[in-house]
Structure formats: C-alpha cells, structure tokens
MARTORLUM-803011 format. One record per residue (C-alpha): residue in one letter; x, y, z. Coordinates in pm, 1 decimal, m for minus. Layout:
BEGIN
+------+----------+----------+----------+
! donu !        X !        Y !        Z !
+------+----------+----------+----------+
!    a !        X !        Y !        Z !
...
+------+----------+----------+----------+
END
This chain:
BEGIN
+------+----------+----------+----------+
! donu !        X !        Y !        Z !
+------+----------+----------+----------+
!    x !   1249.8 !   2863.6 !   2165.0 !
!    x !   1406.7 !   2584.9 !   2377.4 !
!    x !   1332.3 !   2302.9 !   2574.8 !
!    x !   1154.9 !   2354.4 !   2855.5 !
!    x !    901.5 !   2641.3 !   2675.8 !
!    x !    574.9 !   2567.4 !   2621.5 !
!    x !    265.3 !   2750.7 !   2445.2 !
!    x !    105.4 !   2804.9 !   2093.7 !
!    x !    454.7 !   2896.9 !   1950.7 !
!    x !    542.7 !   2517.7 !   2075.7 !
!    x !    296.5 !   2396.2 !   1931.1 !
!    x !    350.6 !   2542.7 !   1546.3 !
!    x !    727.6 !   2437.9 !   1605.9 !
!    x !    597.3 !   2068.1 !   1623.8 !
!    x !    357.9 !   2044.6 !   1371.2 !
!    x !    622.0 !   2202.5 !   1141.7 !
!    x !    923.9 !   1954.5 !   1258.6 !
!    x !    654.6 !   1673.2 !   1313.9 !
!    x !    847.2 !   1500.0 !    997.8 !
!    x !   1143.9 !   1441.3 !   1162.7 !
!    x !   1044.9 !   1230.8 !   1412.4 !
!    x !   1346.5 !    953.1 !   1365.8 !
!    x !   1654.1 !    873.9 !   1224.0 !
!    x !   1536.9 !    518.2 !   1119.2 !
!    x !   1266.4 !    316.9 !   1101.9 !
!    x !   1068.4 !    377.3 !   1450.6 !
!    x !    708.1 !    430.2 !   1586.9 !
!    x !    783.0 !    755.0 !   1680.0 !
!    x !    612.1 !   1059.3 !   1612.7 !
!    x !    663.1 !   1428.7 !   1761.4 !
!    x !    375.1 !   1497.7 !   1982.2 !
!    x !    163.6 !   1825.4 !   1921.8 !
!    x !    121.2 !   1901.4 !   2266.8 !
!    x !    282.1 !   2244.6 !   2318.9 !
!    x !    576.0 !   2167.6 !   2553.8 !
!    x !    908.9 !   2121.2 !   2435.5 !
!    x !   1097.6 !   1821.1 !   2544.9 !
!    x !   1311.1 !   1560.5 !   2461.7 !
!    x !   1162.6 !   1430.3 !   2114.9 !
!    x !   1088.0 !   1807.2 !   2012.2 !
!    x !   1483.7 !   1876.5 !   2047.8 !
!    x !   1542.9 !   1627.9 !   1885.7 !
!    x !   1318.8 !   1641.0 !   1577.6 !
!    x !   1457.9 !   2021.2 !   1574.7 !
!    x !   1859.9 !   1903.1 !   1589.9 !
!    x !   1739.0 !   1649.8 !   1242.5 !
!    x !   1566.8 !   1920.6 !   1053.8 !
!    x !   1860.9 !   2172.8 !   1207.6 !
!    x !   2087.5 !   1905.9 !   1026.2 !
!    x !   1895.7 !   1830.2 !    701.1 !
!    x !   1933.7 !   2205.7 !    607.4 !
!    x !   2291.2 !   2310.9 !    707.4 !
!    x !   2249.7 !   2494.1 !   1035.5 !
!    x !   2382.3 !   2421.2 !   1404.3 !
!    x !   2210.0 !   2089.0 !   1520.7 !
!    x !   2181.8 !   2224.2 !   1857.5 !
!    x !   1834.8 !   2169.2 !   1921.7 !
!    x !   1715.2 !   2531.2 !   1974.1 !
!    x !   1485.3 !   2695.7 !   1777.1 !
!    x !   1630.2 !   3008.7 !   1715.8 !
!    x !   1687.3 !   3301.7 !   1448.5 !
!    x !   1783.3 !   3048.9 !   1163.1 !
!    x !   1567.4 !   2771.4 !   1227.3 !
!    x !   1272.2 !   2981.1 !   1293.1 !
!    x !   1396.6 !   3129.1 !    917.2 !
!    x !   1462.4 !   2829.4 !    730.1 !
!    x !   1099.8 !   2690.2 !    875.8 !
!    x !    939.2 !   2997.5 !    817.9 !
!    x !   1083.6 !   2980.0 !    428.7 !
!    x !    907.2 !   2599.3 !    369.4 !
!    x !    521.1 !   2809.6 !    419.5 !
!    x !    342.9 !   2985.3 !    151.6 !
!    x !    181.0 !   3310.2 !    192.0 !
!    x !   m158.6 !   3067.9 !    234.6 !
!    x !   m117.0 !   2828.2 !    491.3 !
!    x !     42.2 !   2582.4 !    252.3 !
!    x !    395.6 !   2444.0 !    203.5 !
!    x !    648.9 !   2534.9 !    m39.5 !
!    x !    644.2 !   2253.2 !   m189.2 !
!    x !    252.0 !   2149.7 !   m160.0 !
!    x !    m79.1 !   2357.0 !   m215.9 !
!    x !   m412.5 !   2315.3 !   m114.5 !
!    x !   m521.1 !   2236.2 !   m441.8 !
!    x !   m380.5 !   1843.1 !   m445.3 !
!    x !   m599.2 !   1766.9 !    m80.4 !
!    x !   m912.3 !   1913.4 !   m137.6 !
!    x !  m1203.6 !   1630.0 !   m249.4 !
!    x !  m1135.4 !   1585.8 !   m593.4 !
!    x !  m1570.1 !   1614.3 !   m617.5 !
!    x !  m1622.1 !   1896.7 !   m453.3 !
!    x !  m1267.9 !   2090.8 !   m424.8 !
!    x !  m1316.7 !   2155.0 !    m65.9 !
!    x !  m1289.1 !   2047.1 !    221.0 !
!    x !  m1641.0 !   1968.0 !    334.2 !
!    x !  m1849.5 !   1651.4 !    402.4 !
!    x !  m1572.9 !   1463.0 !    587.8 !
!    x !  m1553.8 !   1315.8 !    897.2 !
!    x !  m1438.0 !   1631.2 !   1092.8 !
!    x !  m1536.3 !   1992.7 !   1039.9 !
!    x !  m1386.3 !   2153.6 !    708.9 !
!    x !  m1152.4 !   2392.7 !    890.6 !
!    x !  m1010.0 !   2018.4 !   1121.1 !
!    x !  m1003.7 !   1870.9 !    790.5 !
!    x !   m789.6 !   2146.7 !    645.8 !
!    x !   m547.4 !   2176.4 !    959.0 !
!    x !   m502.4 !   1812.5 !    900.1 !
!    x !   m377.6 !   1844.1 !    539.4 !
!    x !   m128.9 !   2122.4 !    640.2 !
!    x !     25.9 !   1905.3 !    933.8 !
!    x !     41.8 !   1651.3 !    618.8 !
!    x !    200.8 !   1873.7 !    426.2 !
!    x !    492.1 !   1970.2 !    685.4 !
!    x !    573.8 !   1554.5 !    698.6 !
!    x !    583.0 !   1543.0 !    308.7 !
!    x !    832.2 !   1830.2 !    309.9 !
!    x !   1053.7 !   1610.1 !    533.1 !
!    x !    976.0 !   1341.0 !    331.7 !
!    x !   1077.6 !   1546.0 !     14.0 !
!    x !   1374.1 !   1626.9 !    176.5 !
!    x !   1475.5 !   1267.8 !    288.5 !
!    x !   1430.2 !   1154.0 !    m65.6 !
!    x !   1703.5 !   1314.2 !   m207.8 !
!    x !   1408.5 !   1699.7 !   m270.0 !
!    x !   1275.2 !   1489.2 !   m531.2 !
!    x !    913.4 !   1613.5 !   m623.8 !
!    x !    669.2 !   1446.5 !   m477.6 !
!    x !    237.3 !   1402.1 !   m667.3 !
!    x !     m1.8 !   1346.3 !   m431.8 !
!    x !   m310.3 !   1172.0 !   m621.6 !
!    x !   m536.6 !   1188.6 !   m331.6 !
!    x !   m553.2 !   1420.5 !      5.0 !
!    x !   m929.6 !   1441.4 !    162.5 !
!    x !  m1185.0 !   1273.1 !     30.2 !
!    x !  m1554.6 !   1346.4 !    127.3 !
!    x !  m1789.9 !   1045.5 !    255.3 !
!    x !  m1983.9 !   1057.9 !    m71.5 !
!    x !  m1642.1 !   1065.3 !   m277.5 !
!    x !  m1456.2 !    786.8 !    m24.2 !
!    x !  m1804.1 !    616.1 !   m110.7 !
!    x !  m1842.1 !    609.4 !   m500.1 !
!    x !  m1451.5 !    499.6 !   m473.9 !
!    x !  m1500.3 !    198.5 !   m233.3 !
!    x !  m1269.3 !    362.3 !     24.6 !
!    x !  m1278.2 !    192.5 !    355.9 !
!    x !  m1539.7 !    378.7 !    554.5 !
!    x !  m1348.3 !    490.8 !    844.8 !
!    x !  m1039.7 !    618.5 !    606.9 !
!    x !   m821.4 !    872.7 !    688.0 !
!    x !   m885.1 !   1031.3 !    385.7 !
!    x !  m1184.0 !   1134.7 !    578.8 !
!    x !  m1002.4 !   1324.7 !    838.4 !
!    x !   m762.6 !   1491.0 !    588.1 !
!    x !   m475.3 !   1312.7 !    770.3 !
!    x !   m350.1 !   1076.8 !    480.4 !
!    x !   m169.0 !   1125.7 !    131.7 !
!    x !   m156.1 !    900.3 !   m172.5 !
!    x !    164.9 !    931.6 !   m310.1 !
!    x !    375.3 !    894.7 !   m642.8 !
!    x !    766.0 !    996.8 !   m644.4 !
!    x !    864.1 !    950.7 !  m1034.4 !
!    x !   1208.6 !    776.3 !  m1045.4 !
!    x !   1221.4 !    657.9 !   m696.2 !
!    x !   1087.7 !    298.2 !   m610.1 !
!    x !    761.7 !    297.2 !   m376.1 !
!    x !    984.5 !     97.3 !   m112.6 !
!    x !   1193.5 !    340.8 !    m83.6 !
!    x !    945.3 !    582.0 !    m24.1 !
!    x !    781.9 !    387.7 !    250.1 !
!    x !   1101.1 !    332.7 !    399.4 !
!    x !   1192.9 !    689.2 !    473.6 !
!    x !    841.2 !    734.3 !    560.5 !
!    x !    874.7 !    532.8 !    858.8 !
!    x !   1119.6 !    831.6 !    987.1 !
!    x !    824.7 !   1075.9 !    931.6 !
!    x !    640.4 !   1009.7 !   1216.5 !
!    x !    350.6 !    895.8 !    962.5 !
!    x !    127.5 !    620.5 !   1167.2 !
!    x !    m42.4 !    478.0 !    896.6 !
!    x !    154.8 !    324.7 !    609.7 !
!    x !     22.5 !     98.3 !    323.7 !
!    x !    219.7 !   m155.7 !    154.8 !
!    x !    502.1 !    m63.8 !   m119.9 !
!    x !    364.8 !   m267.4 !   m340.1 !
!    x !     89.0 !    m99.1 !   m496.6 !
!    x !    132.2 !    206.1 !   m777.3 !
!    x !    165.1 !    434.8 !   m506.1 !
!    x !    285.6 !    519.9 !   m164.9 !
!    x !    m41.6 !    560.1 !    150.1 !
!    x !     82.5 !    794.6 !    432.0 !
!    x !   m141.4 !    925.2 !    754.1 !
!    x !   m129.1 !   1035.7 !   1084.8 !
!    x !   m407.6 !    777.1 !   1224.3 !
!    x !   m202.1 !    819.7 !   1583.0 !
!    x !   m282.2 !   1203.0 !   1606.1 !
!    x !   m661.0 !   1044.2 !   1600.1 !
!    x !   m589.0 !    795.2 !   1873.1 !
!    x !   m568.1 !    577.7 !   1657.1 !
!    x !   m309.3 !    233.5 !   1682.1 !
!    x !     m0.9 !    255.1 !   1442.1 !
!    x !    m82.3 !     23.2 !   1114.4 !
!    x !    244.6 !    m18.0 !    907.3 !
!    x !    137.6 !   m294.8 !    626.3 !
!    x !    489.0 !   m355.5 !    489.4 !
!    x !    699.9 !   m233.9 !    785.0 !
!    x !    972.9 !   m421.5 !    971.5 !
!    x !    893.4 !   m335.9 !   1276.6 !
+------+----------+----------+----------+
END
C-alpha cells in the first residue's frame, strides 16, 4: 500500500499505525478514514523507523509483516489481551455507551496506540488497571458520566520503573486526545477525538 490508495486495507493500516501520530508533543492524530495521505505516510515512515526497516513510507512486504507480528490470533495485540478492557463487573463488554462489538473495536484501536506507546518507552511492560467500564460499574466508582471508559476508548495506566510524566509525555506522540494529569498513581489515555470529541490534555504543554 501507498499513498494515494484508499479502502478497508487503508483503513486497518491506520488504526494499526494510529500510535505514531508525531514525533513530539502535537495534537495530531492519524485519521481512520481509509485514504492514505500525508499523515498516514508519515505515521508509517515512524513505525517503519521504530522497528528497523526502510522509513520510506510504503506499506509493503515488511511492514505489512512486522504489523501483522504485533496481533494475536484473537483480535488482540501482542502485547495486550482482551482480558485487561473488559468491565471488571461483568467481563464483557456490554452496558456501555456504544454497542458491545463498538465498544470492543474501540479497545483494540487502544491497544495498537499502547503498543506504540510500549515501544516509545524504551518496550517496557505496560498494566492497564482499567479499559471499559459499564454505566453501572463507571457508576458505583463515581466515574464522570460521560467517560470514555464508556466507549472503550480510554486506558488507565501503570509503567513500573518509569515516572507517570514520562509516560504522559510520550503519550502526547500517540495521537491519544484525552490525557489526564501525571500526577496521579497512574497514567489516563483516550481517543475522545475519534468521538468528535475536543482534545483535553490536563498536564500538557501545549
């Protein structure tokens, strides 16, 4: 694939290179929209460059390889399963604010921007405490009631031995639109732009 194609392949590129959206901090984010253009390339030549191959912005044999290698025979990520965003009441996805299967299409474009994220950080393992949550769960939690733990768009995050402003820092090359402050126990990520939603960056610079 190069640019100028456009279809369903396009589109699977982009969610899978949708984490790296920047070199440095920057409301940018690679847009799902099945054409490849200009930000598309370029998200390809930074993954391309993140795992040794030719930065040349096309997606062929060895890209399509190494970005076939980061999903699991389920849907999932290599380094991320399905188990850690399902409600922690129910272990599903049901009873959000979308339909389950939304919900769950949401977590796996998650996971593909926590894989760049894991990558940016040096492949240090990253724990996500909290993926979906259900309105009943958000509820008994006192979660705001329009999270986007309700969409299965946002993470809670924990990366042992690497500071939580660190982690929010390369997280603002993920193309993640929603980031909570660094100065809490743990790192919020989400993807409240996909939604048409404004960008919301608590601790950013920008």
């Amino acid at each position: 694939m190069n640019q100028g194609d456009s279809g369903a392949d396009v589109t699977e590129l982009q969610i899978r290179v949708a984490g790296w959206a920047a070199d440095s901090a920057s409301h940018s984010r690679v847009s799902i929209d099945g054409d490849f253009g200009p930000g598309t390339a370029a998200a390809v030549r930074r993954f391309q460059a993140a795992y040794g191959l030719t930065a040349d912005g096309s997606a062929g044999p060895n890209t399509q390889a190494k970005l076939n290698a980061l999903e699991q025979s389920d849907g999932s990520t290599l380094h991320f399963n399905w188990s850690e965003f399902v409600d922690q009441s129910t272990g599903n996805f049901n009873g959000g604010k979308l339909s389950a299967a939304a919900v769950k299409e949401n977590a796996r474009r998650c996971m593909y921007k926590l894989e760049a994220l894991r990558k940016k950080l040096g492949d240090k393992p990253i724990t996500v405490n909290s993926g979906f949550r259900s309105i009943a769960h958000n509820a008994e939690i006192g979660g705001a009631t329009d999270s986007q733990h309700l969409y299965g768009t946002a993470a809670d995050l924990d990366v042992p031995g690497v500071a939580t402003k660190t982690v929010y820092q390369k997280a603002e090359t993920c193309g993640f639109s929603g980031l909570e402050k660094y100065t809490v126990d743990h790192q919020h990520v989400d993807s409240r732009a996909d939604l048409g939603k404004d960008w919301w960056w608590e601790s950013g610079t920008i």
